[in-house]
N, C-alpha and C positions, 0 to 999 in steps of 0.2 A: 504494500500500500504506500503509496507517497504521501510525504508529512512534509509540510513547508514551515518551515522556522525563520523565526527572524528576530531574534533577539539572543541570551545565552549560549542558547545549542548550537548555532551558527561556528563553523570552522575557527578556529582562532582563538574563540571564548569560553571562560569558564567553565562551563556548563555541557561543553562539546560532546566530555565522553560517556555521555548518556547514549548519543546515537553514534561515537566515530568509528562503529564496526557494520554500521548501515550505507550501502553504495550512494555517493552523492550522483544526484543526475542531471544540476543546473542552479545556477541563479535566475534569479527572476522577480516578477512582483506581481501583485495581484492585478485585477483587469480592474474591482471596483474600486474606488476610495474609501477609506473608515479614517479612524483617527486611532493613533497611537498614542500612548501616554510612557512617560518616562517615569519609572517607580523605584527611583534611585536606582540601586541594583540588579533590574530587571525589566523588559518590558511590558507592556498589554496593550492590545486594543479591543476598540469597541464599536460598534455599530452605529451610534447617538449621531455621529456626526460626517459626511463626507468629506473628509478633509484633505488626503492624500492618498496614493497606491502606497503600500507597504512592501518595501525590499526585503529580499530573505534568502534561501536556499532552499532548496528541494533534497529530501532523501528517501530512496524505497527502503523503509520499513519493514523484518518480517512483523507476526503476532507478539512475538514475547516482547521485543523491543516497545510495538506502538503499547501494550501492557504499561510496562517501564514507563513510557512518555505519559500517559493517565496520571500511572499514581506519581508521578514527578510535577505535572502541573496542577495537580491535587483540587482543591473545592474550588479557587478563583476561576479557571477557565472553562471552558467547553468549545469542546471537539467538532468540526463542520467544517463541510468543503465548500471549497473556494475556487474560482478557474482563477486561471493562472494566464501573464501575457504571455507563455510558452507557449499555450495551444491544449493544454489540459488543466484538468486540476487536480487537487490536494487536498488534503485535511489540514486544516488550520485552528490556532486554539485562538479563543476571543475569549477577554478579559469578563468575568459575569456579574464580580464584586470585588470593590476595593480590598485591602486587605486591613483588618483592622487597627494595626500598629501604624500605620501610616502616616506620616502627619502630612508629608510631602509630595506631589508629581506635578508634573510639566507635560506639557504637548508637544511632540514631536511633529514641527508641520513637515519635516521631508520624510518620513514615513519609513528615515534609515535610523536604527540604534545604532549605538555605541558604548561600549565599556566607559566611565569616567575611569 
């Protein structure tokens, strides 16, 4: 199954080796706009607002892995696909609830994270 990421899990970052034994098959970005938010340490988006495509990476997932990626994005997100400007699509996680520690986030209007 393909899962597009775009924040931690993405090559490079923190969070990578949750999937870096899953085949990467592309960068890309979403076809719709949503709005991302920056949560210090990690990202989310959400649906509320059109605000930009979301850049990210593509990887085929097996089952235990996308398993893994569930309980790693735990109660805030949920799981739904998304086309992609590749020419398919992906399962993608959207933000569903703040996280209640939080005092902080910002808006990503280019729709790329990055690590601070």
């Amino acid at each position: 199954m393909y899962v597009f990421v775009y924040g931690s899990l993405k090559k490079g970052f923190f969070n990578h080796q949750v999937i870096e034994n899953s085949k990467f098959i592309c960068k890309t970005h979403t076809k719709e706009c949503y709005k991302m938010l920056d949560l210090q340490s990690f990202p989310g988006v959400t649906k509320e607002e059109k605000l930009s495509v979301i850049h990210g990476e593509v990887y085929n997932v097996d089952n235990i892995t996308l398993e893994l990626l569930d309980k790693f994005e735990g109660n805030w997100y949920l799981r739904e696909a998304v086309e992609l400007d590749a020419g398919f699509s992906a399962q993608m996680y959207f933000l569903k609830l703040l996280p209640e520690n939080l005092n902080y986030h910002q808006t990503v209007d280019t729709g790329i994270w990055t690590e601070k």
